[in-house]
C-alpha positions as CSV (number, residue, x, y, z in Angstrom):
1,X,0.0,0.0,0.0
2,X,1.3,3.2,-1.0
3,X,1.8,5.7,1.5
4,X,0.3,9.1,0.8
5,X,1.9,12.8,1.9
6,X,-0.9,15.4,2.6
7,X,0.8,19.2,1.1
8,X,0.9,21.7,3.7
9,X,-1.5,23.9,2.5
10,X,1.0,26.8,3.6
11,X,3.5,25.6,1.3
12,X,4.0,26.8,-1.9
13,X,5.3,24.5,-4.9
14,X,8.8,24.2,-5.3
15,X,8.7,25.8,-8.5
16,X,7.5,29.2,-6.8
17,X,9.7,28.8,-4.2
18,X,13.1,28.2,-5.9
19,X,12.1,30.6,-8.2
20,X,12.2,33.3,-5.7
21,X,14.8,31.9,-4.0
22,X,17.3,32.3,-7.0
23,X,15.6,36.5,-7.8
24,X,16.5,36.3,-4.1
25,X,19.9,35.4,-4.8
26,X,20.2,37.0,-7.1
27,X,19.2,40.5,-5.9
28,X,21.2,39.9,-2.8
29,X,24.4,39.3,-4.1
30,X,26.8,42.2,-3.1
31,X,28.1,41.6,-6.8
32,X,24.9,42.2,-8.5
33,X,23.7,45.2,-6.6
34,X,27.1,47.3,-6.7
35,X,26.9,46.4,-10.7
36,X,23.4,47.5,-11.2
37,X,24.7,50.7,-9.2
38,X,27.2,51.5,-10.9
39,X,25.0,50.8,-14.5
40,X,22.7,53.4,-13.1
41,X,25.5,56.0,-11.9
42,X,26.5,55.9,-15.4
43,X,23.0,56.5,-16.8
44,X,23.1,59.7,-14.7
45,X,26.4,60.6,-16.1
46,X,25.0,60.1,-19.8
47,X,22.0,62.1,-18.8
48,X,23.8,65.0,-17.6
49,X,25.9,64.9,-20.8
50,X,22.2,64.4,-22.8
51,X,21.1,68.0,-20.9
52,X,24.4,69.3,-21.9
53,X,23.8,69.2,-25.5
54,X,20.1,70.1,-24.9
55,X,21.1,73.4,-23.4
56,X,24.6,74.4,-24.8
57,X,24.5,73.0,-28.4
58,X,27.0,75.7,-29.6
59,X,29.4,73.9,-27.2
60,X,28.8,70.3,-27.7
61,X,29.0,70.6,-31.4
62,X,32.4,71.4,-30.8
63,X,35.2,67.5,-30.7
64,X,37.8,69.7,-29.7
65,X,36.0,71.9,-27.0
66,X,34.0,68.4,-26.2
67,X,37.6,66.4,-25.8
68,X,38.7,69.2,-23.5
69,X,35.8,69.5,-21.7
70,X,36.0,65.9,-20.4
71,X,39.8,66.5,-19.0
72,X,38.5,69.8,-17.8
73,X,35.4,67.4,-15.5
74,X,38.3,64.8,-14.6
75,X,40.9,67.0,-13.7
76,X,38.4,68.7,-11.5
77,X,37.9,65.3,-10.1
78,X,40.9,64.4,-9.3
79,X,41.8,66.1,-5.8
80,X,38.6,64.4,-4.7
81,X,38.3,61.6,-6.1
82,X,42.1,60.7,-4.7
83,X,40.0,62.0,-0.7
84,X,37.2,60.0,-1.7
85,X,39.1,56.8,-1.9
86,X,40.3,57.1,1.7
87,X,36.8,58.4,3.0
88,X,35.0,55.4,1.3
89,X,38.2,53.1,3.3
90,X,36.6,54.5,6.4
91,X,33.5,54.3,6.0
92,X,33.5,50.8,5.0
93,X,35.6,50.0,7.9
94,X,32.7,51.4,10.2
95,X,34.0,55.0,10.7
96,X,33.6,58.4,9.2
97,X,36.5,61.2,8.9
98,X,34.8,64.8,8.6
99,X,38.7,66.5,8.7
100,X,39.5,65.3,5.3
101,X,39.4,68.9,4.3
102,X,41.0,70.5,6.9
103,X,43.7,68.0,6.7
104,X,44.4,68.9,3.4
105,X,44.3,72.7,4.3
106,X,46.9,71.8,6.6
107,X,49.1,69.9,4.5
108,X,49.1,72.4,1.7
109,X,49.9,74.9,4.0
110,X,52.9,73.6,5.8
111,X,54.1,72.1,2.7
112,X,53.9,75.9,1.3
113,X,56.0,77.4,3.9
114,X,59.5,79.2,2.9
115,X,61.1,76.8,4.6
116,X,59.8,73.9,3.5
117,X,59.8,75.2,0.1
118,X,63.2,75.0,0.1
119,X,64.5,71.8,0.3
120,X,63.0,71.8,-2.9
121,X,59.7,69.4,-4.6
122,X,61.3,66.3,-2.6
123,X,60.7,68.1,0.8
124,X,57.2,69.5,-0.2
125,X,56.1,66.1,-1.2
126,X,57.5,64.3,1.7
127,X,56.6,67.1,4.0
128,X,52.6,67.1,2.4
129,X,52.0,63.4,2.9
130,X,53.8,63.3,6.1
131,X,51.6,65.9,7.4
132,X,48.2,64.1,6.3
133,X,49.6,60.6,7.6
134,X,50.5,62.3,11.0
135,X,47.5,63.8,11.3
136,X,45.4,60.7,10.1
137,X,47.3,58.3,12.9
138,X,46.2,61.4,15.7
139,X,42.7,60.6,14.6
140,X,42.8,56.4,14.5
141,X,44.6,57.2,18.0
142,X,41.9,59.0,19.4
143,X,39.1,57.1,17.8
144,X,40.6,53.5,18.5
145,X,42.8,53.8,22.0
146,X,40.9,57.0,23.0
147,X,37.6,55.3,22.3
148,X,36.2,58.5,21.4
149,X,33.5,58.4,18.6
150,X,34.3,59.1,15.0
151,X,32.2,61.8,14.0
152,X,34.0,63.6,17.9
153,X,37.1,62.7,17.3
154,X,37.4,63.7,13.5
155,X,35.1,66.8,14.0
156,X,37.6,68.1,16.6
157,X,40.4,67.4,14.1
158,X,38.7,69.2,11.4
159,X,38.6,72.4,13.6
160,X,41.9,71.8,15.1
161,X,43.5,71.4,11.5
162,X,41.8,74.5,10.0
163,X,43.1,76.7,13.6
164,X,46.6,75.2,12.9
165,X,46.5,75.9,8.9
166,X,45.2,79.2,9.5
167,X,48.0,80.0,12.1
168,X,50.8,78.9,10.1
169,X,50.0,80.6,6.9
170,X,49.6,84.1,9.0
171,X,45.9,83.8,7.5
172,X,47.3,84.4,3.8
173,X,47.6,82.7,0.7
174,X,51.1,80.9,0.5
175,X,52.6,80.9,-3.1
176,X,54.1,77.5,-4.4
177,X,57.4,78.6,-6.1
178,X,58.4,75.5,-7.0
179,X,58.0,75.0,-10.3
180,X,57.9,70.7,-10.3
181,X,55.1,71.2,-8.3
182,X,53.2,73.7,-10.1
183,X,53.9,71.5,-13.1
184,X,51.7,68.7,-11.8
185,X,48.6,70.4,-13.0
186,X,49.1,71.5,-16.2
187,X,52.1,68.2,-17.5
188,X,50.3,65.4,-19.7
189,X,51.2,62.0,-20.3
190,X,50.4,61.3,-24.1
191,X,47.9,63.6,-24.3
192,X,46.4,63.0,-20.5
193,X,46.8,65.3,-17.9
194,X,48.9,64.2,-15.3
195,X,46.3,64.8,-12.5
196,X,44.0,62.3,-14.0
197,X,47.0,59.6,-14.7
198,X,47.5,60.7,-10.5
199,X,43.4,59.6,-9.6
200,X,43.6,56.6,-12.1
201,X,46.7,55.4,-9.6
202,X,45.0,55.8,-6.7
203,X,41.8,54.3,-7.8
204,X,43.1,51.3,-9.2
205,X,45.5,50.6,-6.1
206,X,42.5,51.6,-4.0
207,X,40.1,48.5,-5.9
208,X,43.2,46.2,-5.3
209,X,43.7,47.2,-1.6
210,X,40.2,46.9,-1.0
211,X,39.1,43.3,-2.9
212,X,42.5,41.9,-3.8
213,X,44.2,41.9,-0.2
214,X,43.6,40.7,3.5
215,X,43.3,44.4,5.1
216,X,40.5,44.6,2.7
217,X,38.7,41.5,3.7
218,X,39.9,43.1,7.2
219,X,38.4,46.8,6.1
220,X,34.7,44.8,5.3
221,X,35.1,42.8,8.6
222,X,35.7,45.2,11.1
223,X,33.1,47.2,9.2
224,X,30.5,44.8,9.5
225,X,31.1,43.5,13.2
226,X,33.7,45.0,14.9
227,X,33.2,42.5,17.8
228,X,32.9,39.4,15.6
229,X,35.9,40.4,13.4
230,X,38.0,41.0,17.1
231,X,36.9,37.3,17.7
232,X,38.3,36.0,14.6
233,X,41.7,37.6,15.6
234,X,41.9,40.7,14.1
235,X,43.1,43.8,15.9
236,X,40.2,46.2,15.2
237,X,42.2,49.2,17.2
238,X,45.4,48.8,14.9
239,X,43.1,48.4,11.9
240,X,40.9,51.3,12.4
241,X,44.1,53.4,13.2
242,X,45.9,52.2,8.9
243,X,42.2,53.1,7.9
244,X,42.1,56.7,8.9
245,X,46.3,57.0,8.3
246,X,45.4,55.8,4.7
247,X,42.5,58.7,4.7
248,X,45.4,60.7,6.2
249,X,47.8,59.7,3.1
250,X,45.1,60.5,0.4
251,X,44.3,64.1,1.7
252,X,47.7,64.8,1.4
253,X,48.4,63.8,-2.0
254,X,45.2,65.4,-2.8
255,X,46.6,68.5,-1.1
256,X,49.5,68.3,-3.9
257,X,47.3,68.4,-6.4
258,X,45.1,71.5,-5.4
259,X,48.8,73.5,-4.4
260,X,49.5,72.5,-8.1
261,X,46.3,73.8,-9.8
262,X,45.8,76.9,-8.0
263,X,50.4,77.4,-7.9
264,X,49.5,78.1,-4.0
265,X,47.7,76.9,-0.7
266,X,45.6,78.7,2.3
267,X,44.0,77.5,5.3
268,X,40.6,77.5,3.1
269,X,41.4,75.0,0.5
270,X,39.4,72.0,0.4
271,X,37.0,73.4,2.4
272,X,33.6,71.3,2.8
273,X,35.2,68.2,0.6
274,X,34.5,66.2,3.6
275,X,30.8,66.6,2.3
276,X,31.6,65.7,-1.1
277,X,33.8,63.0,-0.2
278,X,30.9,61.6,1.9
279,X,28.5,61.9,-0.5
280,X,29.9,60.9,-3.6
281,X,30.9,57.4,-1.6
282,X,27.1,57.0,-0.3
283,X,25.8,57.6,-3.6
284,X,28.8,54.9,-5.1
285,X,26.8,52.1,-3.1
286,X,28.9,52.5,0.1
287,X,27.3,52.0,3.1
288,X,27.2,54.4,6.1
289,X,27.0,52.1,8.7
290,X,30.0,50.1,7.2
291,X,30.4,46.6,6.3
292,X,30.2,47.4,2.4
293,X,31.2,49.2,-0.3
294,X,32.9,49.6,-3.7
295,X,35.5,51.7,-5.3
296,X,34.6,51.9,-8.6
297,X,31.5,53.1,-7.3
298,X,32.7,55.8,-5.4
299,X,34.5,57.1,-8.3
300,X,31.5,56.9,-10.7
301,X,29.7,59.4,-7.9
302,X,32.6,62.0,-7.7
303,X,32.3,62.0,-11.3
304,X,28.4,62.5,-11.3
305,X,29.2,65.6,-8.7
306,X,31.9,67.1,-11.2
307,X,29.6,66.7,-14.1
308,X,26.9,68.7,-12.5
309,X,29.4,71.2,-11.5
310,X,30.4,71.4,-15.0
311,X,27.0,71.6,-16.3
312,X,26.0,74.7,-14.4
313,X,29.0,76.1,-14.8
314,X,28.6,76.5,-18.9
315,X,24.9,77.2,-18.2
316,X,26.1,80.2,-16.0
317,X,23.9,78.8,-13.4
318,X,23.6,79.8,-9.5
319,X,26.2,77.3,-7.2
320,X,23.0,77.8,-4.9
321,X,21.3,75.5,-7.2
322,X,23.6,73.3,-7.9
323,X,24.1,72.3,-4.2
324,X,19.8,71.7,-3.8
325,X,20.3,68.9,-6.8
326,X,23.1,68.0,-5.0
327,X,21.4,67.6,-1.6
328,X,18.5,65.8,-3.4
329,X,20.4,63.4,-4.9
330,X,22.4,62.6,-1.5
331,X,19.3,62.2,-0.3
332,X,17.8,59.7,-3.2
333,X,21.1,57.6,-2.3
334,X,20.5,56.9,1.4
335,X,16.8,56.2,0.4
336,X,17.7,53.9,-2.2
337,X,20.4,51.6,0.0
338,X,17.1,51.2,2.5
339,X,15.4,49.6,0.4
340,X,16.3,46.2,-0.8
341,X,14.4,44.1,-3.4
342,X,14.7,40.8,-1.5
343,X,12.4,42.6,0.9
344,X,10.2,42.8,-2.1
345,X,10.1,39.5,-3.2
346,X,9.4,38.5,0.2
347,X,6.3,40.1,0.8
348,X,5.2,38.8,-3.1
349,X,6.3,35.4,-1.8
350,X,3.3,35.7,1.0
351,X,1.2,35.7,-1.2
């Protein structure tokens, strides 16, 4: 006699239910979901560029002034972009640094003083990134050993590091007479600015550091569960103090770059790039309470930023605008990371 099964009448065939499980999957997958980012991130880009030709034809019509126009949006992108690769570090690690800019005021500055300026390109360099390391390792100290919160700790820094810039320079604008360094900004490298070639460095060893290395898989741990990761034998302090020295390294080679485009440095340069820094990272799929994020993606938002500076800046528009479209879309990127379609297909699957 064959035995016979009675379905559970809150079961639901297995074809349903493997079907959702693999859109599930699918959906879910960290790989997926930064891709699908990023493929949207660059269907901004090419509607910004769409609303470009729309309003300024005359221009667009243009290869040459097109061509130049691109370097002109990546070399504006540079200085942040090489800050937003150590922001995006941190914040994946858990933290959040809001003295990028200062730091970079400050190590512009002291790499601008008369004495520093002459022991020549080598000793503005060394003295530049030395700076932004230091300063970096005071914040890891007093966020990791000093236990203070990030957003104190880096906060205080950021104020502390402005004070200091500010004090040093005499409150004027220092003049970079070195002319290797001035040269950053305006050498190319068949046919690309050197600037660029600089971000395109930083980003690539950025996307290797991050998903090609253990203090990656470290960066995502401690990120994720600081406690967890501790258990597993990593040394969250020491980690969390490389991530905001590495933040520290990047602000000073992005201070570098703004000394060389503007042949001088003041205690207001980079001055609210923490926000940009922050925001073009969110909006690059990178997750503010840590655990995830992407490189790439972080590069593809400070391009999206850059683009819309450009594109009110040949439409003679107001900056007052541009930063409302720029809150808004900050806005539309914390929104969109809570949401998640498996939560979708889950309340379908109820059904």
């Amino acid at each position: 006699m064959k035995a016979t099964t009675t379905a559970d009448p809150g079961t639901r065939p297995a074809a349903t239910r493997d079907g959702g499980d693999v859109l599930r999957r699918w959906w879910s997958s960290e790989g997926n979901e930064f891709a699908g980012r990023n493929l949207a991130l660059i269907g901004v880009l090419v509607v910004l560029v769409a609303l470009g030709v729309l309003t300024r034809p005359d221009l667009y019509g243009d290869p040459e002034w097109v061509r130049n126009n691109i370097f002109t949006i990546l070399q504006q992108a540079s200085a942040i972009g090489v800050v937003t690769v150590g922001m995006t570090f941190v914040i994946i690690g858990g933290g959040i640094d809001l003295s990028v800019g200062a730091i970079m005021a400050l190590a512009g500055v002291w790499a601008t003083t008369v004495a520093t300026q002459s022991y020549g390109a080598g000793g503005m360099i060394f003295t530049a990134i030395a700076v932004g390391v230091g300063t970096g390792v005071v914040n890891g100290l007093l966020i990791s050993y000093g236990r203070l919160v990030p957003f104190i700790a880096t906060l205080a820094m950021m104020v502390a590091a402005r004070g200091l810039a500010a004090s040093i320079s005499g409150k004027q604008t220092q003049i970079s007479q070195n002319a290797t360094i001035n040269g950053i900004a305006s050498t190319e490298v068949l046919g690309v600015p050197l600037l660029v070639i600089i971000l395109a460095v930083v980003v690539a060893a950025g996307w290797v550091l991050l998903n090609r290395t253990t203090f990656g898989r470290r960066t995502v741990a401690v990120g994720g569960n600081p406690e967890a990761a501790r258990l597993a034998g990593i040394n969250v302090r020491w980690h969390t103090l490389l991530l905001y020295a590495l933040s520290g390294l990047c602000c000073g080679i992005g201070a570098l770059m703004l000394t060389a485009q503007a042949n001088s440095a003041q205690a207001a340069m980079g001055n609210l790039y923490e926000l940009d820094a922050i925001a073009a990272a969110i909006i690059g799929g990178t997750l503010l309470s840590g655990g995830r994020g992407t490189i790439v993606g972080a590069l593809f938002g400070v391009l999206v930023f850059s683009t819309i500076t450009n594109l009110f800046a040949i439409n003679n528009l107001s900056t007052e605008s541009q930063n409302m479209i720029k809150g808004g879309i900050i806005v539309a990127a914390v929104l969109i990371q809570q949401f998640r379609f498996g939560s979708l297909t889950r309340l379908f699957s109820r059904g």
